[in-house]
Biopython code that builds the backbone (N, CA, C, O; Angstrom):
import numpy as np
from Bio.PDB.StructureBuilder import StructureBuilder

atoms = [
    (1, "UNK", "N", (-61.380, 26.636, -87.460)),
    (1, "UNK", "CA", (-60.569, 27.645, -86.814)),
    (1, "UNK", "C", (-60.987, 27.763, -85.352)),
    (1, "UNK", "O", (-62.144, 27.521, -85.008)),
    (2, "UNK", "N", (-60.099, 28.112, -84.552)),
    (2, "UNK", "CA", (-60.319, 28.162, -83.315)),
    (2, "UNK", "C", (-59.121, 28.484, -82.482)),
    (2, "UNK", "O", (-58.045, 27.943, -82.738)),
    (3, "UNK", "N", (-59.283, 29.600, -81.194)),
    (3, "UNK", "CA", (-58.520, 30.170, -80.479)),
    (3, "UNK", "C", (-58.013, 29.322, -79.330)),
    (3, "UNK", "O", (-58.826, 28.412, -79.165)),
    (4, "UNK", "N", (-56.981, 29.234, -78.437)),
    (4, "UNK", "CA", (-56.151, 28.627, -77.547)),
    (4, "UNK", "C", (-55.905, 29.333, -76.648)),
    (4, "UNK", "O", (-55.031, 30.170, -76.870)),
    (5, "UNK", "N", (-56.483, 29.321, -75.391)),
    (5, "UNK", "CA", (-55.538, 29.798, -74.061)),
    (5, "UNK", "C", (-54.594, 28.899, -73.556)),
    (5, "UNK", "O", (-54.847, 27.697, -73.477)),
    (6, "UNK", "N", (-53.392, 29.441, -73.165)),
    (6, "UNK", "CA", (-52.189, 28.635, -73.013)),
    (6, "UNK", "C", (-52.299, 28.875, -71.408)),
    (6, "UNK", "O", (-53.276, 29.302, -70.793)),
    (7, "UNK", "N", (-50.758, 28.401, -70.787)),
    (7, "UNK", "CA", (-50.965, 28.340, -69.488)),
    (7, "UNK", "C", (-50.682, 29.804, -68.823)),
    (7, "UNK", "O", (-50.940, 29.942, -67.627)),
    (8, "UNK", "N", (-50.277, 30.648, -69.400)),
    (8, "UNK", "CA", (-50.291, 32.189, -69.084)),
    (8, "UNK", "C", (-51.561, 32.587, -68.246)),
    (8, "UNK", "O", (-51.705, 33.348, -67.290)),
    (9, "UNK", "N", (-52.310, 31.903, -68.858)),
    (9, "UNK", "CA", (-54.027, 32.343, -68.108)),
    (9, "UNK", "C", (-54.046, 32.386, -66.872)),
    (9, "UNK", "O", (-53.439, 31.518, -66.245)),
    (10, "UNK", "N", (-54.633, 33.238, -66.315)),
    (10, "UNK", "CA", (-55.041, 33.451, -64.967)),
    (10, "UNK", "C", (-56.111, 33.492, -64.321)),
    (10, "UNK", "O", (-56.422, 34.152, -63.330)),
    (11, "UNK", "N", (-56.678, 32.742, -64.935)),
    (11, "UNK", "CA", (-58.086, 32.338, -64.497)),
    (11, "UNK", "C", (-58.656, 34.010, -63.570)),
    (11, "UNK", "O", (-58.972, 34.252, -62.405)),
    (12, "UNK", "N", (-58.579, 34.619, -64.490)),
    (12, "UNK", "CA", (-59.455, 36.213, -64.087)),
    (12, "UNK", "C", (-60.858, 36.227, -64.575)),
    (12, "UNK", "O", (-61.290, 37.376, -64.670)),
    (13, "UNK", "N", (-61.548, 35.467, -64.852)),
    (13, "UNK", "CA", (-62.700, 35.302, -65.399)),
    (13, "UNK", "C", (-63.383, 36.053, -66.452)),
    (13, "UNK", "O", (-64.539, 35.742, -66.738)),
    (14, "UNK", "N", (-62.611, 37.300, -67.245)),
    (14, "UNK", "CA", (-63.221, 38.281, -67.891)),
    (14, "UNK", "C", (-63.463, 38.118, -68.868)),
    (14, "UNK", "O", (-63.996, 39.076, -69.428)),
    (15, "UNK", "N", (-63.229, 36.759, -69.754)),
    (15, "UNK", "CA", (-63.219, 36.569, -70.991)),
    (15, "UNK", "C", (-64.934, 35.424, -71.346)),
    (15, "UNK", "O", (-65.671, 35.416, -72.332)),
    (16, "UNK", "N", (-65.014, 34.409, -69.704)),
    (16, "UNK", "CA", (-66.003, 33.521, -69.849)),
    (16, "UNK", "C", (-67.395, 34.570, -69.978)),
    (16, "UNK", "O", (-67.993, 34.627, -71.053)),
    (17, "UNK", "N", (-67.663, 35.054, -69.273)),
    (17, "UNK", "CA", (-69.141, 35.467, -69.986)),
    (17, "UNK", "C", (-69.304, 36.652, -71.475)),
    (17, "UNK", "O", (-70.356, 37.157, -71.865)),
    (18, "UNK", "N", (-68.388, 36.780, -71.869)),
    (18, "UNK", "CA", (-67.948, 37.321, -73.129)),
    (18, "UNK", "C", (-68.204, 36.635, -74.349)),
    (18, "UNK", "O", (-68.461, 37.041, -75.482)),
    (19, "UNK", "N", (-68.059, 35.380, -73.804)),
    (19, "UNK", "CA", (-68.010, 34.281, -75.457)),
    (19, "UNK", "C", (-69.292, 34.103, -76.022)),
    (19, "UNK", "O", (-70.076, 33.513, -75.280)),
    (20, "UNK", "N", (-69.690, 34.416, -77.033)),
    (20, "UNK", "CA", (-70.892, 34.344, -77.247)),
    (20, "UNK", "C", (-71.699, 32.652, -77.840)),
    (20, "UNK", "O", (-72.857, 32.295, -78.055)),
    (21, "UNK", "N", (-70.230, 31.933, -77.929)),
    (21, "UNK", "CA", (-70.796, 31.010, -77.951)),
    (21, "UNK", "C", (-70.174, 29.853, -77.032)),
    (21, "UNK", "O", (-69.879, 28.721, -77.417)),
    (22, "UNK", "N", (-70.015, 30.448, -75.550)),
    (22, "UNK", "CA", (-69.869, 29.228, -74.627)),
    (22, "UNK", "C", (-68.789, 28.304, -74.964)),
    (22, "UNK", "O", (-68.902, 27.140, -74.582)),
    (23, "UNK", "N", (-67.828, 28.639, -75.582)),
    (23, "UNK", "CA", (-66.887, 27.880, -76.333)),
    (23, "UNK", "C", (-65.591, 27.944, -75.007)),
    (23, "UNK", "O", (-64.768, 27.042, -74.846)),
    (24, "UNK", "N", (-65.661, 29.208, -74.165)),
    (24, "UNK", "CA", (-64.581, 28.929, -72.872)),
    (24, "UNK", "C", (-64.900, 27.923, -71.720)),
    (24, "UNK", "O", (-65.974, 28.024, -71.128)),
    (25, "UNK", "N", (-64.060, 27.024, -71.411)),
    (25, "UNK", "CA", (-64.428, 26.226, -70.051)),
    (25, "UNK", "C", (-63.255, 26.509, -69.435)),
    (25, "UNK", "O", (-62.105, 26.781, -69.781)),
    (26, "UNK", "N", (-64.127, 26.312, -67.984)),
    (26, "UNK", "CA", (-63.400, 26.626, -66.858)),
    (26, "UNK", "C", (-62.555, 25.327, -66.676)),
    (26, "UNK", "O", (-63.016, 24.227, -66.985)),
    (27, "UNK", "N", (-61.661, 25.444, -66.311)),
    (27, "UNK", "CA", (-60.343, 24.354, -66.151)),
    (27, "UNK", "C", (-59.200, 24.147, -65.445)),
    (27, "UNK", "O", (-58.483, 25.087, -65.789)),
    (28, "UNK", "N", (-58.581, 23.465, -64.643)),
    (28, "UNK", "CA", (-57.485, 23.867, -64.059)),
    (28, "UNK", "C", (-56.100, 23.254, -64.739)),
    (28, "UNK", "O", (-56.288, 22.106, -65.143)),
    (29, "UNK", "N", (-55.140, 23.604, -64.898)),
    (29, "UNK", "CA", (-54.811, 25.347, -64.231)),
    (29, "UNK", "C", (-55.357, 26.367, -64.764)),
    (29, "UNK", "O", (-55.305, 27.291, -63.952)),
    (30, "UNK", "N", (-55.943, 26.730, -65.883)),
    (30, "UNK", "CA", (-56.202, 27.675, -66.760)),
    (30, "UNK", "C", (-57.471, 27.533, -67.803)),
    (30, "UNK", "O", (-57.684, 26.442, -68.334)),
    (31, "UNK", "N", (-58.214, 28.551, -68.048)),
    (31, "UNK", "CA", (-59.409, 28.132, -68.982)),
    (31, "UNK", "C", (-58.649, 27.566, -70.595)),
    (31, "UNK", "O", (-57.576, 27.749, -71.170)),
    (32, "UNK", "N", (-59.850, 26.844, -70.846)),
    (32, "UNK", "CA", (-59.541, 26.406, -72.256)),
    (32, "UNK", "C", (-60.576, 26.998, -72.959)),
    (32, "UNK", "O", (-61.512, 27.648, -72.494)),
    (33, "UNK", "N", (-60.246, 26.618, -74.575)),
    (33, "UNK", "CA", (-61.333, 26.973, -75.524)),
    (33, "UNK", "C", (-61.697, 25.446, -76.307)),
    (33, "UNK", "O", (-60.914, 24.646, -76.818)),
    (34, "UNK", "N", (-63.151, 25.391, -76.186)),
    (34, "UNK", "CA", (-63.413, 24.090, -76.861)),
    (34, "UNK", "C", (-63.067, 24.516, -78.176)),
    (34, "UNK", "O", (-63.291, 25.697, -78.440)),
    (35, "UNK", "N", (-62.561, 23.783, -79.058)),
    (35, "UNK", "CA", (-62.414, 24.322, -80.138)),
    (35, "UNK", "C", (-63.706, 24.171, -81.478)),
    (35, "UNK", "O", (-64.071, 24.797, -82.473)),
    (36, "UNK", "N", (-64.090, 22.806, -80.660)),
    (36, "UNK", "CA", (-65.113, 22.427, -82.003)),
    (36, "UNK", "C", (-66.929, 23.698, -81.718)),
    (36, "UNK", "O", (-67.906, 23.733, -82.465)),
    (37, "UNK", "N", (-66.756, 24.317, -80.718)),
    (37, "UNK", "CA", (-67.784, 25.420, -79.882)),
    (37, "UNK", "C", (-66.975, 27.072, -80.691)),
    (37, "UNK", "O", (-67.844, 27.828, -81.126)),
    (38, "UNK", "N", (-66.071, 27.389, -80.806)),
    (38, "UNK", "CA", (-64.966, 28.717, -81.119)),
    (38, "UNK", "C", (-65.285, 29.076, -82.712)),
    (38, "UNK", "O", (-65.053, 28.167, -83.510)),
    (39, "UNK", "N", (-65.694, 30.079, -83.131)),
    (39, "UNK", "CA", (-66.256, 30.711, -84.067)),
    (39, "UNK", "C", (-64.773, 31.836, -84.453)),
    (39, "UNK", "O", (-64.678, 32.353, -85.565)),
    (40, "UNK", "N", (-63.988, 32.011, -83.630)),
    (40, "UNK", "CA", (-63.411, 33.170, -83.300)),
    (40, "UNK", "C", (-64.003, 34.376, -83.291)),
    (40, "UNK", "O", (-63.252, 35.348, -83.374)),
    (41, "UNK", "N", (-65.431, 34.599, -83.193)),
    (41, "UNK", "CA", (-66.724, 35.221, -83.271)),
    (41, "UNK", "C", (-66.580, 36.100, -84.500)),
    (41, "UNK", "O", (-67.041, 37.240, -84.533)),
    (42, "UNK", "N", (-65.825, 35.451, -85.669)),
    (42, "UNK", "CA", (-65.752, 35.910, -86.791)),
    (42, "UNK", "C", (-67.799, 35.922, -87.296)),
    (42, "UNK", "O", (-68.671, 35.161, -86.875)),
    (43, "UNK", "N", (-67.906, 36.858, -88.099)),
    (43, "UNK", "CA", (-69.490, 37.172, -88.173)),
    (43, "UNK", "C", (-70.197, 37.681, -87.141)),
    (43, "UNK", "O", (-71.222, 38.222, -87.557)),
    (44, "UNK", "N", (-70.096, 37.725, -86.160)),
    (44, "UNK", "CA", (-70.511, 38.600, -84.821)),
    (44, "UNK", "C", (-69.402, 39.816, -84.023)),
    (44, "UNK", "O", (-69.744, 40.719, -83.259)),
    (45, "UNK", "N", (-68.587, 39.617, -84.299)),
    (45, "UNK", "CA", (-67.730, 41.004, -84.019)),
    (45, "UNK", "C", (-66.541, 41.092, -84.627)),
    (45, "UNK", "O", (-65.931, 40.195, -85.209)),
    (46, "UNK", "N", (-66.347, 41.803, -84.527)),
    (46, "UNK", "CA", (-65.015, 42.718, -85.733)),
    (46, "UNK", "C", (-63.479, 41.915, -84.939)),
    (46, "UNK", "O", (-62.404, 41.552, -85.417)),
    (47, "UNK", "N", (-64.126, 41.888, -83.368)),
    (47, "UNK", "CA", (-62.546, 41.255, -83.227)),
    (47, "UNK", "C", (-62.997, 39.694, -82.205)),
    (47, "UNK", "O", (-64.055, 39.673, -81.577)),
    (48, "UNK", "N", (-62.349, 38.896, -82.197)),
    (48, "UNK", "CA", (-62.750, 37.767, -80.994)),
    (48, "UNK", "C", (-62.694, 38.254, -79.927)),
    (48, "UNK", "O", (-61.582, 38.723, -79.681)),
    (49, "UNK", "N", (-63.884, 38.422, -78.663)),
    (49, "UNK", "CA", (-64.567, 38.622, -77.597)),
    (49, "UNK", "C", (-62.999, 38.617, -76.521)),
    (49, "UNK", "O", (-62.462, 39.557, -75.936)),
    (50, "UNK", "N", (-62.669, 37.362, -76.584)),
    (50, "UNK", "CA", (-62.344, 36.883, -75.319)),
    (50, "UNK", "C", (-60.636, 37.639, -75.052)),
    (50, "UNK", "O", (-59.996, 37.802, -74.013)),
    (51, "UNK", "N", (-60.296, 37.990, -76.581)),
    (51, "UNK", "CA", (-59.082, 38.672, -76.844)),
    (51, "UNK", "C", (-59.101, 39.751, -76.543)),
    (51, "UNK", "O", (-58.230, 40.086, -75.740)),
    (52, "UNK", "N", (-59.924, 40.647, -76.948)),
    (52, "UNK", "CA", (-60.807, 42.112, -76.728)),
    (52, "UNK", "C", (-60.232, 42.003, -75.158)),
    (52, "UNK", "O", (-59.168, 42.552, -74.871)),
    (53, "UNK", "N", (-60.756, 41.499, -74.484)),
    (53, "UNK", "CA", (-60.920, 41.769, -72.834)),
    (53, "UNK", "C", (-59.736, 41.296, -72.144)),
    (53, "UNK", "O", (-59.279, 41.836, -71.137)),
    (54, "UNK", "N", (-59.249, 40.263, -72.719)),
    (54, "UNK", "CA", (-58.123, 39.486, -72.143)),
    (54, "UNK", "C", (-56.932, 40.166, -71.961)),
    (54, "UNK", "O", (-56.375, 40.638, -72.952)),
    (55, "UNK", "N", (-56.242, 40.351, -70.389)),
    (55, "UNK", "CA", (-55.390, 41.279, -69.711)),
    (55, "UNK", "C", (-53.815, 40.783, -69.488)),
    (55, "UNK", "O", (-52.785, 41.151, -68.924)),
    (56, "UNK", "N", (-54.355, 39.632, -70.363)),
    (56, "UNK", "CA", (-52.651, 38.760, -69.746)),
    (56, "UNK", "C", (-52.121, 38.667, -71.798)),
    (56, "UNK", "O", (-52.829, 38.191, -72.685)),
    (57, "UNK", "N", (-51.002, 39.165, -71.936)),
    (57, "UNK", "CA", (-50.087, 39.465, -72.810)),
    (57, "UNK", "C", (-49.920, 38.323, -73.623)),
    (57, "UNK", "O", (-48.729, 38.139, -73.371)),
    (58, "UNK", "N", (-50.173, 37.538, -74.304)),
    (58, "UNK", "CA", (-49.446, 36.066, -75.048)),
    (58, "UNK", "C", (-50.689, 35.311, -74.684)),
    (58, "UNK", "O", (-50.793, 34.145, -75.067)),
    (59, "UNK", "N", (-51.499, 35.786, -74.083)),
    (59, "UNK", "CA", (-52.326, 34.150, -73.167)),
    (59, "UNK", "C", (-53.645, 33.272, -74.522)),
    (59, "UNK", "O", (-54.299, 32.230, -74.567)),
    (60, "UNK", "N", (-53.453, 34.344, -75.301)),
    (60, "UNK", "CA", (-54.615, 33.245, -76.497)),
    (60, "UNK", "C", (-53.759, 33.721, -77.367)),
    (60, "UNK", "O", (-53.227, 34.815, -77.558)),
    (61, "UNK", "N", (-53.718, 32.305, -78.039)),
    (61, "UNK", "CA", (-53.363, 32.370, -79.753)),
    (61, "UNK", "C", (-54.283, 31.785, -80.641)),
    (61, "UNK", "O", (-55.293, 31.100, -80.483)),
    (62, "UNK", "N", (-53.585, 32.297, -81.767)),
    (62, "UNK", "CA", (-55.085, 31.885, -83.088)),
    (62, "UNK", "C", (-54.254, 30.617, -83.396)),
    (62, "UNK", "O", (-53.326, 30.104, -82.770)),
    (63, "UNK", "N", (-54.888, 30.254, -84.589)),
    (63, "UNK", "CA", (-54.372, 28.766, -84.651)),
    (63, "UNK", "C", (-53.256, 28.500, -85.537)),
    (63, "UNK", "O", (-53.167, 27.431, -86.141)),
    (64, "UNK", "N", (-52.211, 29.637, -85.662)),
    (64, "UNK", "CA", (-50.606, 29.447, -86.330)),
    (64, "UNK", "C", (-50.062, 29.234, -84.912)),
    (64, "UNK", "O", (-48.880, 28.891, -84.889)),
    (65, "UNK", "N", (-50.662, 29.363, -83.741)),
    (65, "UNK", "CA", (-49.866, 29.381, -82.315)),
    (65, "UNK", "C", (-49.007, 31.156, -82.291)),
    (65, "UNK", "O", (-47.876, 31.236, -81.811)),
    (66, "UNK", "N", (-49.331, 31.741, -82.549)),
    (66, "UNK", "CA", (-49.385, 33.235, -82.940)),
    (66, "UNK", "C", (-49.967, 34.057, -81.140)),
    (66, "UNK", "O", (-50.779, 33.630, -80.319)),
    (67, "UNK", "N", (-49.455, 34.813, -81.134)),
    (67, "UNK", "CA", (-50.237, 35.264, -79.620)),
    (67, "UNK", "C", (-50.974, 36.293, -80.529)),
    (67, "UNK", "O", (-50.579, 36.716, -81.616)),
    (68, "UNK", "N", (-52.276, 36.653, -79.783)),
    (68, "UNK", "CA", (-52.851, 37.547, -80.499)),
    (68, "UNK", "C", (-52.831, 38.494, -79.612)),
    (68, "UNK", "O", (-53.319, 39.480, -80.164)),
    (69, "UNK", "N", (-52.325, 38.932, -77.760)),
    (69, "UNK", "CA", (-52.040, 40.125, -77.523)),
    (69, "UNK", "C", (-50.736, 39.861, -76.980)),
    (69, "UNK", "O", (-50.363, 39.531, -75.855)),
    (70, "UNK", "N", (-49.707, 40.252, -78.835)),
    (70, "UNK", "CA", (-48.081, 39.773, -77.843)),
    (70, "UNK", "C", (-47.348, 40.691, -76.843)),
    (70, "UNK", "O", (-47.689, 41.786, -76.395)),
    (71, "UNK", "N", (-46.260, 39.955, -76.617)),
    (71, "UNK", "CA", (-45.747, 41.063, -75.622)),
    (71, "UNK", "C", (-45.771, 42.790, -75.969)),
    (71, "UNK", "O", (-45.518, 43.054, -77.145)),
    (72, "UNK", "N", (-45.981, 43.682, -75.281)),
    (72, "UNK", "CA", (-45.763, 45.044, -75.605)),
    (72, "UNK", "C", (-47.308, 45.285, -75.864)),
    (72, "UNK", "O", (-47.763, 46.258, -75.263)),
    (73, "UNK", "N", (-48.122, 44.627, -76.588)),
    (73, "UNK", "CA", (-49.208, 45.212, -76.782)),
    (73, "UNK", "C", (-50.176, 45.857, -76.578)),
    (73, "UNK", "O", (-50.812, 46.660, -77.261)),
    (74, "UNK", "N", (-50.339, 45.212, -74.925)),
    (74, "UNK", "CA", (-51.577, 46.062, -73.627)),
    (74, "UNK", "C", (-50.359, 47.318, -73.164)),
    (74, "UNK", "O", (-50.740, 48.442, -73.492)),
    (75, "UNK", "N", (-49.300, 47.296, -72.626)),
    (75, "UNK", "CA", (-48.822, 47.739, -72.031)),
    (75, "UNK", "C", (-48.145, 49.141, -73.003)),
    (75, "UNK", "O", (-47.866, 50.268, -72.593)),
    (76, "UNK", "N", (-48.062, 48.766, -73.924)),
    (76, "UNK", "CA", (-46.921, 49.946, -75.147)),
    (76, "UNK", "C", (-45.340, 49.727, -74.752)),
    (76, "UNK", "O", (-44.408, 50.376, -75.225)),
    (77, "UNK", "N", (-45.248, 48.734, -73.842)),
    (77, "UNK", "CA", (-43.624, 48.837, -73.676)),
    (77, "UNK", "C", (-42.973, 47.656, -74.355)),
    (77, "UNK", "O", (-43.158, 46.467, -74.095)),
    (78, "UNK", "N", (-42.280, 48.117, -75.154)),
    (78, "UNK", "CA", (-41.174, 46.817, -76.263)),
    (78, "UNK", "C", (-41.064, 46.149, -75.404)),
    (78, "UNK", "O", (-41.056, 46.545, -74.238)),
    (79, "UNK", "N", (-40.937, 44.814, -75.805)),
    (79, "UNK", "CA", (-40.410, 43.474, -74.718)),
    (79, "UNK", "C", (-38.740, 43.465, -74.768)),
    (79, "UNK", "O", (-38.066, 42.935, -73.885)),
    (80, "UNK", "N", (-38.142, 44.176, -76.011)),
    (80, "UNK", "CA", (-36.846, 44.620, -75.675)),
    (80, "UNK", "C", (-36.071, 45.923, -74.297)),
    (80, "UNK", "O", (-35.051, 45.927, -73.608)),
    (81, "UNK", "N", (-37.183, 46.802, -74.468)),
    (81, "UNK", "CA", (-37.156, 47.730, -73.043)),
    (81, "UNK", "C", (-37.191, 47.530, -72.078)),
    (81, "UNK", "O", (-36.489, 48.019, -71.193)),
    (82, "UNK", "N", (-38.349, 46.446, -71.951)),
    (82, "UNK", "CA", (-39.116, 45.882, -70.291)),
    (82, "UNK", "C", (-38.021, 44.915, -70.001)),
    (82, "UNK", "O", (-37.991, 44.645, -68.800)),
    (83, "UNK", "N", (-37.233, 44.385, -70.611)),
    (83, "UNK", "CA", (-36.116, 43.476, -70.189)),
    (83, "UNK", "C", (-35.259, 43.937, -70.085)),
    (83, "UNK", "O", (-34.509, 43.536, -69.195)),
    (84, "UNK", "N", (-34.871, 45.007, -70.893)),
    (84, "UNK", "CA", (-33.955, 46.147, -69.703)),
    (84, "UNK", "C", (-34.072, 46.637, -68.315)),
    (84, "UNK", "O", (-33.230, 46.627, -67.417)),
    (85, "UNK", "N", (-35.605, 47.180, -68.325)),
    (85, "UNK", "CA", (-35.529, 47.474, -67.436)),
    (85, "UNK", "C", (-35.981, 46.540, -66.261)),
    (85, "UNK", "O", (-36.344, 47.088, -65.220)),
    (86, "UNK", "N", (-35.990, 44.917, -66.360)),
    (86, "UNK", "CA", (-36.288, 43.915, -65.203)),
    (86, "UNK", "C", (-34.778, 43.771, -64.813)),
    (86, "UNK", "O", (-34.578, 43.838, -63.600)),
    (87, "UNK", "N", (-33.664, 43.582, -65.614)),
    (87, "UNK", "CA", (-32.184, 43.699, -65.526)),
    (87, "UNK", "C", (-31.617, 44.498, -64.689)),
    (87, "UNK", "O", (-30.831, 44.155, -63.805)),
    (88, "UNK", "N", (-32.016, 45.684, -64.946)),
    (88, "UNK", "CA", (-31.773, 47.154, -64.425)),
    (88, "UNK", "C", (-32.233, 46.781, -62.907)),
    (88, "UNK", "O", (-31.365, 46.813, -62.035)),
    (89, "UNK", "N", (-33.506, 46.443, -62.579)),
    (89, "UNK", "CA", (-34.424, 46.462, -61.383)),
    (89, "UNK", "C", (-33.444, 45.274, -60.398)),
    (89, "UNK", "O", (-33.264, 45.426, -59.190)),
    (90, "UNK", "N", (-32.855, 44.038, -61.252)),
    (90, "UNK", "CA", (-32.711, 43.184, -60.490)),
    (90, "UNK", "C", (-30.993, 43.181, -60.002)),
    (90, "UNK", "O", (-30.358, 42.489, -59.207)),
    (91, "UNK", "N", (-30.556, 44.554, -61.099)),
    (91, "UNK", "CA", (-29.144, 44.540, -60.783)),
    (91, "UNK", "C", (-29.041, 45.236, -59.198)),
    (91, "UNK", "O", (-28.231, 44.896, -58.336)),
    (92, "UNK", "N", (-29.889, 46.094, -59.096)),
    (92, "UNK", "CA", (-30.139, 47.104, -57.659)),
    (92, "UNK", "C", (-29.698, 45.787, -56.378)),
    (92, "UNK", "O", (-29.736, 46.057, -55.177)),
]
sb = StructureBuilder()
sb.init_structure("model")
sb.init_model(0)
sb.init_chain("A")
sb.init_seg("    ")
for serial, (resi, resn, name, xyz) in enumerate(atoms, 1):
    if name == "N":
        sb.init_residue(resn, " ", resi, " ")
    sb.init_atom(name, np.array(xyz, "f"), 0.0, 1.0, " ", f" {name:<3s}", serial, name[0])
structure = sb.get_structure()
């Protein structure tokens, strides 16, 4: 098992010294997760580290390709609302 940052990442650095087992590398465009290093820090914390902290919406998935913070989640706003209201913003 093992987690995936996709290209959403923004290389904000908040997730690399988090991992407890060194399993994030720095990369361009975007960090990766070694996978054969990724524990999903199942046995050391209740939730995976890098998810916990991670500020960008969709940017890691578990390994169904699943986002584990999907849209709406950090923010509380439906991804059906927020696309109203980018519509709304761009009709102005």
């Amino acid at each position: 098992m093992a987690l995936e940052i996709i290209e959403s990442c923004v290389n904000c650095w908040a997730c690399l010294p988090l991992c407890p087992n060194q399993a994030i590398i720095q990369a361009e465009p975007h960090f990766l997760i070694d996978a054969g290093k990724c524990t999903e820090c199942i046995g050391e914390f209740r939730d995976a580290q890098c998810v916990s902290i991670c500020p960008i919406e969709g940017a890691i998935l578990d390994e169904l390709g699943e986002a584990l913070n999907p849209p709406g989640s950090l923010t509380g706003i439906p991804p059906g609302r927020w696309a109203a209201v980018r519509a709304e913003i761009a009709a102005r």
